[in-house]
LOSEDREN-357322 format. One record per residue (C-alpha): x, y, z. Coordinates in pm, 1 decimal, decimal comma. Layout:
<atoms>
       px       py       pz
        X        Y        Z
...
</atoms>
This chain:
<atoms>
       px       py       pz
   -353,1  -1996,8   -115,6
    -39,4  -2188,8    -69,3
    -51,3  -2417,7    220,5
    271,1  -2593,5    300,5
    517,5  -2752,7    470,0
    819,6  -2591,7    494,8
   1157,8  -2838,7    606,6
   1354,8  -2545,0    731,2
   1556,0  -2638,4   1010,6
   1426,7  -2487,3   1300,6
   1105,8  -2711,0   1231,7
   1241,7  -3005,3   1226,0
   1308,9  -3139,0   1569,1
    966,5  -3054,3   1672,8
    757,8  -3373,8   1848,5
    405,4  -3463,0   1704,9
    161,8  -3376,9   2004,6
   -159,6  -3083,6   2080,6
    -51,2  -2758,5   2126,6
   -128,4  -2721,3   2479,5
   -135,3  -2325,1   2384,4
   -490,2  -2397,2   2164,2
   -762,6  -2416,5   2366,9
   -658,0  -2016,3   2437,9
   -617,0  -1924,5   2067,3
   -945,3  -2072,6   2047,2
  -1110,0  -1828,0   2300,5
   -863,1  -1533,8   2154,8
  -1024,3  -1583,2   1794,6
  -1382,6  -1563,8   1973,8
  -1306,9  -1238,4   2186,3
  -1183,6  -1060,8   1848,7
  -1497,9  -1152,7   1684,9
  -1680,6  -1015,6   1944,8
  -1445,0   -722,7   1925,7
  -1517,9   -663,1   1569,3
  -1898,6   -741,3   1621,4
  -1921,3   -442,6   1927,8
  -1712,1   -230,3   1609,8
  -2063,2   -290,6   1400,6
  -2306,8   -202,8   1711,1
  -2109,8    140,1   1738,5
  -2125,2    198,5   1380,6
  -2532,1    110,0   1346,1
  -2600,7    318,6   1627,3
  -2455,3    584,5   1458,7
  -2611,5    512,6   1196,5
  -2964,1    435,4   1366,4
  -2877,9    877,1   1510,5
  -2802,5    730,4   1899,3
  -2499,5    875,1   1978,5
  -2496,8    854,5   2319,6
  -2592,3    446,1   2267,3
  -2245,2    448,8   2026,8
  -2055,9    650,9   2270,7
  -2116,4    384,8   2543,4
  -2047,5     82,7   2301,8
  -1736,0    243,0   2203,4
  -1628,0    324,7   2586,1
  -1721,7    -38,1   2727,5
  -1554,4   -216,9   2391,0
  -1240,4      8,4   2464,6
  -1312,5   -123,8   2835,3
  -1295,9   -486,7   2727,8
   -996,0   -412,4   2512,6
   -742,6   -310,1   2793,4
   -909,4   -563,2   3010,6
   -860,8   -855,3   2793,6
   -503,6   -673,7   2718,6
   -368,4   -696,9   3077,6
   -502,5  -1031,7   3133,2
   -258,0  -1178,2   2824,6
     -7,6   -941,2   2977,1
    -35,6  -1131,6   3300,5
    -12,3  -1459,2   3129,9
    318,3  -1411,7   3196,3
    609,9  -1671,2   2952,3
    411,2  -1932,6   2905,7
    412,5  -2133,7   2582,9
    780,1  -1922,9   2543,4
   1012,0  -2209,1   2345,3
   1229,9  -2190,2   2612,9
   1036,4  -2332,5   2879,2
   1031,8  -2712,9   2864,2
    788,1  -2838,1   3130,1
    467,7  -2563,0   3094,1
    282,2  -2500,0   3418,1
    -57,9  -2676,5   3328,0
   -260,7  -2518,8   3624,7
   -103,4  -2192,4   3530,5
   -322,3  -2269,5   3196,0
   -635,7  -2368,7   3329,4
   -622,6  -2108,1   3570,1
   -621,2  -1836,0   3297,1
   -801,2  -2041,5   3041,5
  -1120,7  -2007,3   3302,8
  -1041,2  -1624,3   3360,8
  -1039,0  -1620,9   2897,2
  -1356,6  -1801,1   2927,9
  -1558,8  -1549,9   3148,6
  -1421,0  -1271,6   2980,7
  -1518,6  -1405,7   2678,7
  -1876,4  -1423,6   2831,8
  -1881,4  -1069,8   2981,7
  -1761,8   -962,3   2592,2
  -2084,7  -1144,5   2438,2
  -2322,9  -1092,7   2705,4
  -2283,1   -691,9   2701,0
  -2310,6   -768,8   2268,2
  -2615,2   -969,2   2327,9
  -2727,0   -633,9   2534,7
  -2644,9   -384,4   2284,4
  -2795,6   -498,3   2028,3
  -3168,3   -573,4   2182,8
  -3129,2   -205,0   2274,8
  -3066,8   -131,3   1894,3
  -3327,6   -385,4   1756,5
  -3542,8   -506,5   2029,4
  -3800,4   -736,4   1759,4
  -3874,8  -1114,5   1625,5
  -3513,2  -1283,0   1529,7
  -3423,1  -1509,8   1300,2
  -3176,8  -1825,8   1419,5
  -2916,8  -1557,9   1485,1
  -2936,3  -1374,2   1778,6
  -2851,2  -1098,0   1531,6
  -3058,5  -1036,9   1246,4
  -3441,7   -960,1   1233,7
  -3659,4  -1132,9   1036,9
  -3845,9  -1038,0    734,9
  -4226,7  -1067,0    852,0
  -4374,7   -891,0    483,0
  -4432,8  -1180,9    255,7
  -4335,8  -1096,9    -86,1
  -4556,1  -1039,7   -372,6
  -4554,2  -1369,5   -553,2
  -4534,2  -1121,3   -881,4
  -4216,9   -989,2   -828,0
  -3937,8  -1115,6   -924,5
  -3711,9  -1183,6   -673,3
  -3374,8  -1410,7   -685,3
  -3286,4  -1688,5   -450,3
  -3598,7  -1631,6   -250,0
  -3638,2  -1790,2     41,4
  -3276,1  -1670,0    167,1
  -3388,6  -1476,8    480,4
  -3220,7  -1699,3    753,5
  -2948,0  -1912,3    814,4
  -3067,3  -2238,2    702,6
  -3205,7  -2068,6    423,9
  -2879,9  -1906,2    305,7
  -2789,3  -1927,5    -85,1
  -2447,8  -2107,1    -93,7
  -2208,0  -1880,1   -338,8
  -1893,8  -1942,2   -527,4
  -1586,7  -1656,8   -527,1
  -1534,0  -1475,4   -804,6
  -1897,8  -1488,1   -958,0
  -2180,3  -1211,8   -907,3
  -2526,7  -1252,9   -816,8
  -2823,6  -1037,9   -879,8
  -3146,2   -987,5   -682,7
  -3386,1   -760,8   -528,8
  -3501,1   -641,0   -154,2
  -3836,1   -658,2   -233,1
  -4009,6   -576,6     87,3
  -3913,8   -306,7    343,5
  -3793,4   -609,7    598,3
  -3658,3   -799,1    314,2
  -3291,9   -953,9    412,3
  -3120,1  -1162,4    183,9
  -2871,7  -1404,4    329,8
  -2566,4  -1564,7    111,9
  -2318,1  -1848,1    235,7
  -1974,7  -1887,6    164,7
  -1780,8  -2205,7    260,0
  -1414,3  -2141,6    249,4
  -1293,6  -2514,9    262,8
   -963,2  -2535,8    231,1
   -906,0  -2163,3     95,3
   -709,6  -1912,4    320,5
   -663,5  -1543,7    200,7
   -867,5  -1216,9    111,3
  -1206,4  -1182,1    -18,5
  -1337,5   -893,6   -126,1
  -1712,5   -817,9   -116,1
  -1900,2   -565,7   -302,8
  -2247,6   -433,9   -293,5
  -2382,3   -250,0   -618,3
  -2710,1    -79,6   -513,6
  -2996,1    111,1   -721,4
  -2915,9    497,6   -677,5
  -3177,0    595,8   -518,5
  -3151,4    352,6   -252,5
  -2925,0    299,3     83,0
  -2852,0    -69,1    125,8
  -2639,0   -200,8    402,3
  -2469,0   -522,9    433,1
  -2285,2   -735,7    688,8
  -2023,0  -1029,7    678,9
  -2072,5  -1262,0    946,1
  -1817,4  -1598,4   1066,7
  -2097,5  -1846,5   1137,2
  -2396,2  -1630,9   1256,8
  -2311,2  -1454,6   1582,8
  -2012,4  -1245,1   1492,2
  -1982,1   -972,7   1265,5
  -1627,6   -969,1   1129,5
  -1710,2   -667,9    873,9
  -1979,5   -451,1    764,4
  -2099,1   -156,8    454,0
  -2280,2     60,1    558,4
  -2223,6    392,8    371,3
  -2534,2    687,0    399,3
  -2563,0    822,7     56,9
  -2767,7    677,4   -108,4
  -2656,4    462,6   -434,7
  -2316,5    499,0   -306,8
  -2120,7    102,1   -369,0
  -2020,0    -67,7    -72,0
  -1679,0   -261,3    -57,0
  -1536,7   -484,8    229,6
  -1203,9   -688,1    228,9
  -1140,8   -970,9    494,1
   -940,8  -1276,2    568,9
  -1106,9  -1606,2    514,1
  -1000,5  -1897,8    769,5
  -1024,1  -2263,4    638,3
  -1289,9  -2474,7    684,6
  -1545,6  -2159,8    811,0
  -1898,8  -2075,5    678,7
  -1946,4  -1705,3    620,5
  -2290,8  -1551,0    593,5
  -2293,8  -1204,3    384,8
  -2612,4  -1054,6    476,4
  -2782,3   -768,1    236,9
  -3056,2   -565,7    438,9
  -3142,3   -209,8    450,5
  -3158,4    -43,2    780,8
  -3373,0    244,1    674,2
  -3580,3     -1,8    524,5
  -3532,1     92,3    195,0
  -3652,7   -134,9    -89,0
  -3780,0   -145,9   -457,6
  -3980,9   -437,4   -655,4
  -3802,4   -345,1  -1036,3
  -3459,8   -187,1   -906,3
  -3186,0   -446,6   -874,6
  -2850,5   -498,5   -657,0
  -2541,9   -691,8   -726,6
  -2349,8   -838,6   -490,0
  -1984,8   -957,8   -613,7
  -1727,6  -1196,6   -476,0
  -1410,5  -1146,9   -550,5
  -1131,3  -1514,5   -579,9
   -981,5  -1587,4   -248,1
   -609,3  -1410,1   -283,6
   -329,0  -1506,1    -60,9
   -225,9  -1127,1    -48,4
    -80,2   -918,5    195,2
   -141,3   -527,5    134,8
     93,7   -316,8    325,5
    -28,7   -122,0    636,6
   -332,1   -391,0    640,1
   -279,7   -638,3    918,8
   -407,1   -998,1    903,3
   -473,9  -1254,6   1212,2
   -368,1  -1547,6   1147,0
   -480,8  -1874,2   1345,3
   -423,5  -2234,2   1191,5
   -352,2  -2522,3   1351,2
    -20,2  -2708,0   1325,8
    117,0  -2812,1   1002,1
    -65,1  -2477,9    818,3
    203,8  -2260,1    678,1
     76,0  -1958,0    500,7
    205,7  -1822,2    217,6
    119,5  -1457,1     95,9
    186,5  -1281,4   -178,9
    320,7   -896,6   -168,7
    341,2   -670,3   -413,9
    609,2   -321,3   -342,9
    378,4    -21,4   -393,0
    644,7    238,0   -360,9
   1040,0    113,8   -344,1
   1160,0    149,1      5,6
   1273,4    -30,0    340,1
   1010,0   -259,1    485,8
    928,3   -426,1    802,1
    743,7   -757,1    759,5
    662,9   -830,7   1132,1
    464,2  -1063,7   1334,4
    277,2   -935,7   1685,5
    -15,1  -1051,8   1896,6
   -324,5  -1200,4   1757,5
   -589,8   -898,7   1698,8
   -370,1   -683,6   1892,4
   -380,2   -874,4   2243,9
   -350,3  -1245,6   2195,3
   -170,8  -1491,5   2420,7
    210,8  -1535,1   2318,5
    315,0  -1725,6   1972,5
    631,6  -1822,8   1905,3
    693,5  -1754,1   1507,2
    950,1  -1724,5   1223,0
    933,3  -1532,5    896,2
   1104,4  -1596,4    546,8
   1074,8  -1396,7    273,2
   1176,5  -1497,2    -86,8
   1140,4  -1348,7   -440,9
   1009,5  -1646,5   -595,2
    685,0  -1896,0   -572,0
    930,8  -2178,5   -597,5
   1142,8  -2085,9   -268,8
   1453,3  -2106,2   -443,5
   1560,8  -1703,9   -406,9
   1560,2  -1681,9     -0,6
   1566,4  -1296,9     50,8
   1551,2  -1306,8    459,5
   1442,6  -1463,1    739,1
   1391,5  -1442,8   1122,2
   1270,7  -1619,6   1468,7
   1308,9  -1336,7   1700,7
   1322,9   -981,0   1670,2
   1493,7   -911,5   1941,9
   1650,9  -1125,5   2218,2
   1378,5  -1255,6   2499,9
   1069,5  -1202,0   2186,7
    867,4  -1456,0   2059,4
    778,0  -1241,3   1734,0
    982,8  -1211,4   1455,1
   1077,7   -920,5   1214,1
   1216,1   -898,3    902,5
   1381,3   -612,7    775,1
   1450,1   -564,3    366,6
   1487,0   -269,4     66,3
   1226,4   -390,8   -171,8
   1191,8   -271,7   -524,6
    865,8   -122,8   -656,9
    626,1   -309,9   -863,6
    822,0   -655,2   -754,0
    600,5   -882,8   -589,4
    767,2  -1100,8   -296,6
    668,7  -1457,1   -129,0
    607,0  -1404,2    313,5
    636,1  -1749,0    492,1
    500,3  -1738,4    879,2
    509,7  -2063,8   1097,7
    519,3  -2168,6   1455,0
    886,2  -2191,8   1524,5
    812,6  -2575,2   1716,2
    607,5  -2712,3   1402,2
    394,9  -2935,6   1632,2
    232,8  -2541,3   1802,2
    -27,2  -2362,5   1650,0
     38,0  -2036,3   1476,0
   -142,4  -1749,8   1648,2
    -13,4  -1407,0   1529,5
    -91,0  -1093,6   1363,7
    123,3  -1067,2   1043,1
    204,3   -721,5    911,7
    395,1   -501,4    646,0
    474,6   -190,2    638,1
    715,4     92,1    469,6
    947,6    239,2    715,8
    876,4    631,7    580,7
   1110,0    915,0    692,3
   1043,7   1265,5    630,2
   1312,8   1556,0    622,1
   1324,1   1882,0    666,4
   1508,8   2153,9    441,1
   1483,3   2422,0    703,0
   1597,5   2362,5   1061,3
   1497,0   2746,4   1135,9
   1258,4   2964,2    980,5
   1288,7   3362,7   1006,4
   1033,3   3598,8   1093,0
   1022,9   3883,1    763,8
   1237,6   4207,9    835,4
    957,7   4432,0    880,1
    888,6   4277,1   1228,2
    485,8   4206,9   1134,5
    494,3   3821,9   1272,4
    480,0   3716,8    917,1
    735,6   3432,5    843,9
    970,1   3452,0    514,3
   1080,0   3124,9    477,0
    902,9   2818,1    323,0
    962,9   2466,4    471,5
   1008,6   2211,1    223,2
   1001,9   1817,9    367,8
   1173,0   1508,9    151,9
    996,6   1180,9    168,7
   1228,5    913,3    249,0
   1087,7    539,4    172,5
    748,8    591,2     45,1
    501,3    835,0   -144,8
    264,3   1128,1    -99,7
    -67,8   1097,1   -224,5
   -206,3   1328,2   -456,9
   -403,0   1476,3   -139,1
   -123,3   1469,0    115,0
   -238,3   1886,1    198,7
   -526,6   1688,4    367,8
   -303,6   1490,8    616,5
    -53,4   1757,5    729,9
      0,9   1877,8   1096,2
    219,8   2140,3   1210,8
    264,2   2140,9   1576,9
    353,2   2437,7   1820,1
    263,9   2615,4   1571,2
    284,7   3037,9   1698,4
    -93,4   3150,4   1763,6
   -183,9   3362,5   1455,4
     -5,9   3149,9   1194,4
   -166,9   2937,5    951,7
    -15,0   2768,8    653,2
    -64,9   2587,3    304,9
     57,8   2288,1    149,2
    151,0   2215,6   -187,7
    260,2   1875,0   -336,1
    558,2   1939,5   -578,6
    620,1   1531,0   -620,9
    573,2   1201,9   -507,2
    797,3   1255,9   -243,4
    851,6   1612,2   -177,2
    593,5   1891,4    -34,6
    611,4   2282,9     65,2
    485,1   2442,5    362,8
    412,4   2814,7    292,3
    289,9   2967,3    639,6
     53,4   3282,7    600,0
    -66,2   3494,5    864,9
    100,2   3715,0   1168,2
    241,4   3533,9   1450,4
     52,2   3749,1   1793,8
    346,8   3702,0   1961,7
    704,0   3767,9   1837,7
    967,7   3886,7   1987,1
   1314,4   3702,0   2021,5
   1216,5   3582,6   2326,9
    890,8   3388,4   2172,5
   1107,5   3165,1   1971,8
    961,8   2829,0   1921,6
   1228,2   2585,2   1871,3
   1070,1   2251,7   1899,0
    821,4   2275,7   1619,2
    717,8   1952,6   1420,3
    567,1   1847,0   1117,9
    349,0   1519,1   1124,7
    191,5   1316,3    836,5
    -66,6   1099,2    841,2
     43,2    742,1    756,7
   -285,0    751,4    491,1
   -116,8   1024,4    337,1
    205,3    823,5    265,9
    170,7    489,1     12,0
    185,6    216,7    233,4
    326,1    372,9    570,3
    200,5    170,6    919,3
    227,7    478,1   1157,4
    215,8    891,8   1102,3
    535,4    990,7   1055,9
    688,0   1316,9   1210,7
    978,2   1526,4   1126,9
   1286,9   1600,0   1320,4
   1222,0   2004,1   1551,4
   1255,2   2346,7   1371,7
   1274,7   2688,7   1493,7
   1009,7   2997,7   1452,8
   1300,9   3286,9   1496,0
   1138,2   3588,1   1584,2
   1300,7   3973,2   1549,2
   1295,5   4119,7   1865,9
   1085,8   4529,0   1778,5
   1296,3   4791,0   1811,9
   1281,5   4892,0   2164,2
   1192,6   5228,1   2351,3
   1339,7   5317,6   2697,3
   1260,4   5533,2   2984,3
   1435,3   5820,0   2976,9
   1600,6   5754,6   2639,5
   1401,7   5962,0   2385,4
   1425,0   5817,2   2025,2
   1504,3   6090,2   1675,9
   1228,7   5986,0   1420,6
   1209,5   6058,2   1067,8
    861,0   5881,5    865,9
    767,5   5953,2    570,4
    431,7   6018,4    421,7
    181,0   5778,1    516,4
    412,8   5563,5    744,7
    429,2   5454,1   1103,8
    642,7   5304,7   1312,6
    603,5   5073,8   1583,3
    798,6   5032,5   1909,4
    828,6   4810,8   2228,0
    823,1   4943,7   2575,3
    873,5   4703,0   2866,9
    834,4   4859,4   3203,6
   1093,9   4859,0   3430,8
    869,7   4835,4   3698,0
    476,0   4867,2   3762,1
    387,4   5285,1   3763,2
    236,8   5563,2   3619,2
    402,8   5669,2   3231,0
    427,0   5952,4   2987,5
    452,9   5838,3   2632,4
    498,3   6197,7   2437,8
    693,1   6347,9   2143,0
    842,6   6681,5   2107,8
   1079,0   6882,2   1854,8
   1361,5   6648,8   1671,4
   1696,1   6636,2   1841,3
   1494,3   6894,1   2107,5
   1560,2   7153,7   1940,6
   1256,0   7396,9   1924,1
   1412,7   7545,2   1586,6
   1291,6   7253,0   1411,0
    960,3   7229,5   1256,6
    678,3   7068,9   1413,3
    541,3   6757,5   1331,1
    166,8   6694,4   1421,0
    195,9   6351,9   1611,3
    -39,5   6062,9   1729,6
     41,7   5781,6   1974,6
   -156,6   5513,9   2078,4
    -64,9   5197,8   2303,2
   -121,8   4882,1   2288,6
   -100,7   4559,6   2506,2
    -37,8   4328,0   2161,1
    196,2   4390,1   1831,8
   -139,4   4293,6   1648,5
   -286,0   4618,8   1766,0
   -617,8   4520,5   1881,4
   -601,8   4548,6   2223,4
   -552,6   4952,0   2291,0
   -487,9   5082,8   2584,8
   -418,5   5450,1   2501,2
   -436,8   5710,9   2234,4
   -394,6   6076,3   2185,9
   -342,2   6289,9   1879,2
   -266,4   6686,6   2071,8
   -135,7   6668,5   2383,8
      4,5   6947,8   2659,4
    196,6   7083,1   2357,9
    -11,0   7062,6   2015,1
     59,5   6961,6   1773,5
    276,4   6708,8   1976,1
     92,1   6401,3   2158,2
    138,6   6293,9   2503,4
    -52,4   5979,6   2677,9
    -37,3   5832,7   3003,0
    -86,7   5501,1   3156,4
    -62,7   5216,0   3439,6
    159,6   4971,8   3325,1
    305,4   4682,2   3433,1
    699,6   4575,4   3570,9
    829,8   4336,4   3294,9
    497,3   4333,3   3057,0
    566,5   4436,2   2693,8
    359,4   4695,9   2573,3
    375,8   4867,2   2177,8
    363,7   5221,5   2070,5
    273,9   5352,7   1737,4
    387,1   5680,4   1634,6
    200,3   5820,1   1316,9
     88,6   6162,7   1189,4
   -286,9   6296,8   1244,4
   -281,5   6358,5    890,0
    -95,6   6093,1    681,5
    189,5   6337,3    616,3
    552,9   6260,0    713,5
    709,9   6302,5   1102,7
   1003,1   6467,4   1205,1
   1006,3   6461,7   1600,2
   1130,5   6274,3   1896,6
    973,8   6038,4   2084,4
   1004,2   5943,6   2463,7
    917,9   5787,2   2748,8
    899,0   5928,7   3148,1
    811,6   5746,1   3464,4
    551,6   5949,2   3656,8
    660,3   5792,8   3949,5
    919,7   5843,7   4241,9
   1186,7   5627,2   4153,3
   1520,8   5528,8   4370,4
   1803,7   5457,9   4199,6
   2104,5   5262,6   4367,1
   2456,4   5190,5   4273,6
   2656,5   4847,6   4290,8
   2684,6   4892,1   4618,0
   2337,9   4907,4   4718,9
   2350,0   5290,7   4780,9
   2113,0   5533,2   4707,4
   2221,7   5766,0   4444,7
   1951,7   5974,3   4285,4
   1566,8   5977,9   4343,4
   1351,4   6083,6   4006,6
   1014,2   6174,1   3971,2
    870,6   6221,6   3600,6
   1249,4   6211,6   3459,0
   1354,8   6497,6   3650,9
   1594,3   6431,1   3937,5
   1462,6   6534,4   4284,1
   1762,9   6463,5   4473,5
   2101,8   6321,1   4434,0
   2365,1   6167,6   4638,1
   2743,4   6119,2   4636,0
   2984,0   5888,8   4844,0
   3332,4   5847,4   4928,5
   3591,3   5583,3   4847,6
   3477,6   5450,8   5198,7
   3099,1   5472,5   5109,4
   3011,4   5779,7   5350,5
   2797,9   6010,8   5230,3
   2964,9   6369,9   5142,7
   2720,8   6567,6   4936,0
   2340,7   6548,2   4910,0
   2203,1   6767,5   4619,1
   1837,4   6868,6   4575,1
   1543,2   6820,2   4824,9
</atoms>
């Protein structure tokens, strides 16, 4: 890890005095450990089968989270470069309110945990003690390393091999970081017939990251940013209290790397005078965002600048930036980076006598397009869409398992769909299925697709696509009183939509084509239904008043759509027409709000005619 002083000239003008901003990064950097250590109660009481216990963690750490949130939030501009003369009481005021919510944060930890593993502790309020004693036979590496002071001290980038020998065994490795910033990765190598656990702690009461996979023989792997001049404590154990006297584990340590991954966030809090320096490394070629926000995701304001170059030596400046916007404190770069290239990120306190207290991150600015702003239900009318939707990746990736990560949103009830992966950066949505509801009139128009950002090399948020359209054919429609010519042929059936005119008694029937009773008959059935899908029937009938014609009746609804089916009893062909008849006295009124005709059962009872003036002349029928 590069740690330097860099003479740009923002930095220079800077006096040498205390940030008065530190004693509250100081409390900030204990609340997220305590954060991260309620993250590793929730997980071991999952683990431990207390659900409801893990339910509650998560709730009051979520709790603590807004809490601790709106308190920075009310911190209001202070520390902001702009103000000169900082309101101290302002500060002590709020560093006292920081210091009790820091001990609300550990004192409902302390709690959690006794409720997990009430028994004798070691030095950390933490840990439990081994109380076997271990056969003096076995072997047994490093032995005794089962509490703090006992702790082997390790060396990054070397392995180390031992044993959990008893079923209370711990073992307990130290790691000093001195002067080394950056990422360490841990892994755990256990027998495969065992499940061992193991936790990374800073100092030994917070737990900044855990492994603690179920299947058994399964390798454990954590990553995490070491500060300088901290003591870490990587703790094997086995929760199930699992153990063996001849099977081995291995526990590796990778080198402390100044590397920043994209979409992996990193807290950074060094005094003044600490620049960092990171390494990053394009995955994909695209637009990035190299950005700086608050520490862990709540901390107290920081006021920073980023530089980006392409070289070690700082001689190829690529970008840089104080403020993302005007009135921020954070800055933001913005770039087109080349894949495979690795770049150089600077981050300082823009006054270089102030601490740096940030969250540094990177991450691909991912776009996805669509092909097809509308999609079109298939001609014969079933629900079924024709069209595919295929989305373009735009800065970025898919992985090979993208189908995994898609969402399609207002999605029409009875459509599902598949994915398939044609490249890195294009995919195909095929939708199967009938859509229950399609007529014109269902049109969805501000369907989505969303991705998961996992599903996209190195994006920091899901990413959605711009609205499409479900277009829906409307069915062809029957009306009352306008009978319907219908030729099928063998084996066919046809489906039509009714929608009452108002709510009544109906006659759904057939009769000879074109009404003409030289044609042949056709021996009919209807049935109707309340859904296109045909599973919710509310009538049938094969013979009615006339055989072999059908007639059925029903209650139906003003303004509900309803579906007929017209088939033959005995899969041979139709040749008939089909209508429809309110049963019903119905009154019938012109423009002018005049009662013209009264019908009962599509016969007209009586019927009226006016004037030019409107005065009725002539009343025909009862």
């Amino acid at each position: 890890m590069i740690m330097l002083f860099v003479s740009w000239a923002p930095l220079a003008s800077a006096k040498k005095e205390k940030d008065p901003m530190s004693e509250v990064y100081g409390i900030d950097r204990k609340i997220l450990g305590v954060q991260k250590t309620l993250n590793f109660l929730q997980s071991l009481a999952q683990k431990k089968g207390d659900h409801q216990l893990a339910k509650k963690i998560e709730k009051q750490a979520a709790f603590y989270f807004q809490k601790n949130k709106q308190l920075h939030e009310g911190f209001g501009r202070i520390g902001k470069k702009k103000k000169k003369n900082e309101d101290q009481q302002n500060l002590l005021d709020y560093g006292k309110k920081f210091k009790d919510l820091q001990a609300e944060y550990q004192q409902y930890s302390a709690t959690y945990w006794n409720e997990l593993q009430p028994a004798p502790k070691t030095s950390s309020t933490l840990l439990l003690r081994s109380t076997l004693a271990v056969d003096s036979s076995v072997w047994d590496s490093f032995e005794p390393n089962d509490d703090f002071p006992d702790s082997y001290p390790i060396t990054s980038g070397n392995l180390y091999v031992s044993k959990l020998s008893t079923n209370t065994d711990m073992d307990m490795y130290r790691f000093d970081s001195g002067s080394m910033v950056g990422t360490l990765t841990v892994t755990l190598n256990v027998p495969t017939d065992k499940d061992y656990d193991f936790i990374v702690m800073q100092g030994t009461d917070m737990v900044i990251d855990f492994g603690m996979e179920e299947q058994p023989g399964k390798k454990e792997e954590v990553s995490f940013q070491v500060e300088p001049n901290t003591s870490y404590h990587i703790v094997v154990l086995s929760y199930k209290g699992e153990f063996s006297t001849t099977s081995t584990y291995t526990l590796g340590f990778s080198k402390v790397v100044p590397i920043l991954d994209v979409a992996s966030p990193i807290d950074i809090s060094l005094p003044a005078g600490e620049i960092p320096a990171y390494r990053f490394t394009a995955p994909v070629s695209g637009n990035y965002r190299f950005f700086t926000s608050p520490y862990g995701g709540f901390g107290a304001p920081n006021d920073t600048m980023i530089v980006l170059y392409a070289d070690e030596q700082m001689q190829e400046l690529i970008d840089a930036n104080d403020d993302a916007e005007e009135g921020s404190l954070f800055s933001e770069v913005n770039v087109v980076l080349t894949k495979g290239v690795t770049y150089f990120v600077y981050v300082s306190p823009y006054k270089q006598d102030h601490d740096l207290h940030a969250r540094l991150t990177a991450v691909l600015d991912a776009k996805a397009n669509l092909t097809s702003p509308v999609l079109h239900e298939s001609a014969i009318n079933d629900g079924s869409i024709k069209d595919e939707q295929v989305i373009q990746l735009e800065h970025g990736e898919f992985t090979s398992d993208v189908a995994n990560g898609v969402r399609v949103n207002h999605l029409p009830e009875g459509l599902t769909f598949n994915v398939t992966r044609n490249s890195e950066t294009q995919i195909t949505i095929l939708f199967t299925g009938n859509a229950l509801w399609h007529e014109n009139k269902h049109d969805v128009m501000d369907a989505t697709v969303t991705i998961s950002k996992d599903k996209i090399i190195g994006a920091g948020a899901d990413v959605a696509t711009a609205t499409f359209t479900f277009d829906f054919l409307d069915t062809e429609e029957l009306k009352v009183d306008t009978p319907q010519d219908v030729n099928l042929n063998v084996g066919q059936n046809r489906i039509f939509k009714f929608t009452a005119p108002m709510t009544g008694d109906y006659e759904v029937f057939t009769t000879y084509y074109g009404a003409d009773q030289s044609q042949l008959s056709s021996n009919t059935v209807l049935a109707l239904f309340e859904d296109y899908s045909q599973t919710r029937r509310l009538a049938y009938n094969d013979d009615g008043i006339t055989p072999p014609f059908s007639s059925l009746l029903a209650s139906l609804k003003s303004g509900q759509d309803y579906y007929v089916v017209l088939s033959s009893a005995n899969g041979g062909s139709v040749h008939a027409r089909l209508g429809v008849r309110y049963l019903g006295v119905e009154y019938i009124y012109n423009q002018r709000g005049q009662l013209v005709l009264i019908k009962q059962g599509g016969n007209i009872l009586t019927e009226f005619f006016y004037d030019g003036n409107g005065n009725l002349i002539k009343r025909v029928g009862q």
